[in-house]
Phi, psi and omega in degrees: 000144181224156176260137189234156174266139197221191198294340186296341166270051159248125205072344160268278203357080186300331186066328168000318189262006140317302186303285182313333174280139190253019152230056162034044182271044179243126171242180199246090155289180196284321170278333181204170177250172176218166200223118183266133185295014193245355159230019209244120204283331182067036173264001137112334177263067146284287161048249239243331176290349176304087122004281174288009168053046204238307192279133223225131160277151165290040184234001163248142199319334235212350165258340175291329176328314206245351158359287188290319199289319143337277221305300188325320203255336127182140170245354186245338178273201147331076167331145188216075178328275186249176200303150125268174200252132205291171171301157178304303173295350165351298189288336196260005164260008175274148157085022184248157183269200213011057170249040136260005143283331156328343198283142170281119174241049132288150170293162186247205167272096184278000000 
């Protein structure tokens, strides 16, 4: 099992769950992070820092969706240590669905 990130970062992307991992498997789009799943240890606490509920283990339906799409992006963005400052608009774009036609496969700032 890997924890993967979904669509609920999109347009949020609070980073909370930067600060807390502990072997940095988070990279940085222009709109959301990903977890890369090949480094990602499954020890879960990422979790619970999400705000946006965007982190998912891949044994659930709504994190294997996004699974490939982890590995892919990244191998292409930005490593991302520490927290940065979420978009201005972060709350009014939490908790609403269907925001992966928003997604971005720009690299973001880390």
């Amino acid at each position: 099992m890997t924890y993967v990130v979904n669509e609920n970062c999109i347009r949020c992307k609070y980073m909370d769950c930067v600060e807390v991992c502990p072997v940095d498997c988070f990279y940085v789009g222009e709109n959301m992070l990903v977890i890369n799943p090949d480094e990602c240890i499954d020890c879960g606490v990422c979790e619970p820092e999400c705000p946006a509920e965007a982190i998912l283990p891949d044994s659930d339906d709504r994190g294997a969706a996004w699974l490939e799409r982890n590995r892919i992006y990244a191998g292409q963005w930005p490593n991302i240590t520490r927290k940065g400052t979420a978009p201005a608009d972060a709350d009014e774009w939490k908790g609403k669905p269907d925001k992966e036609k928003l997604f971005s496969d720009a690299p973001g700032t880390p």
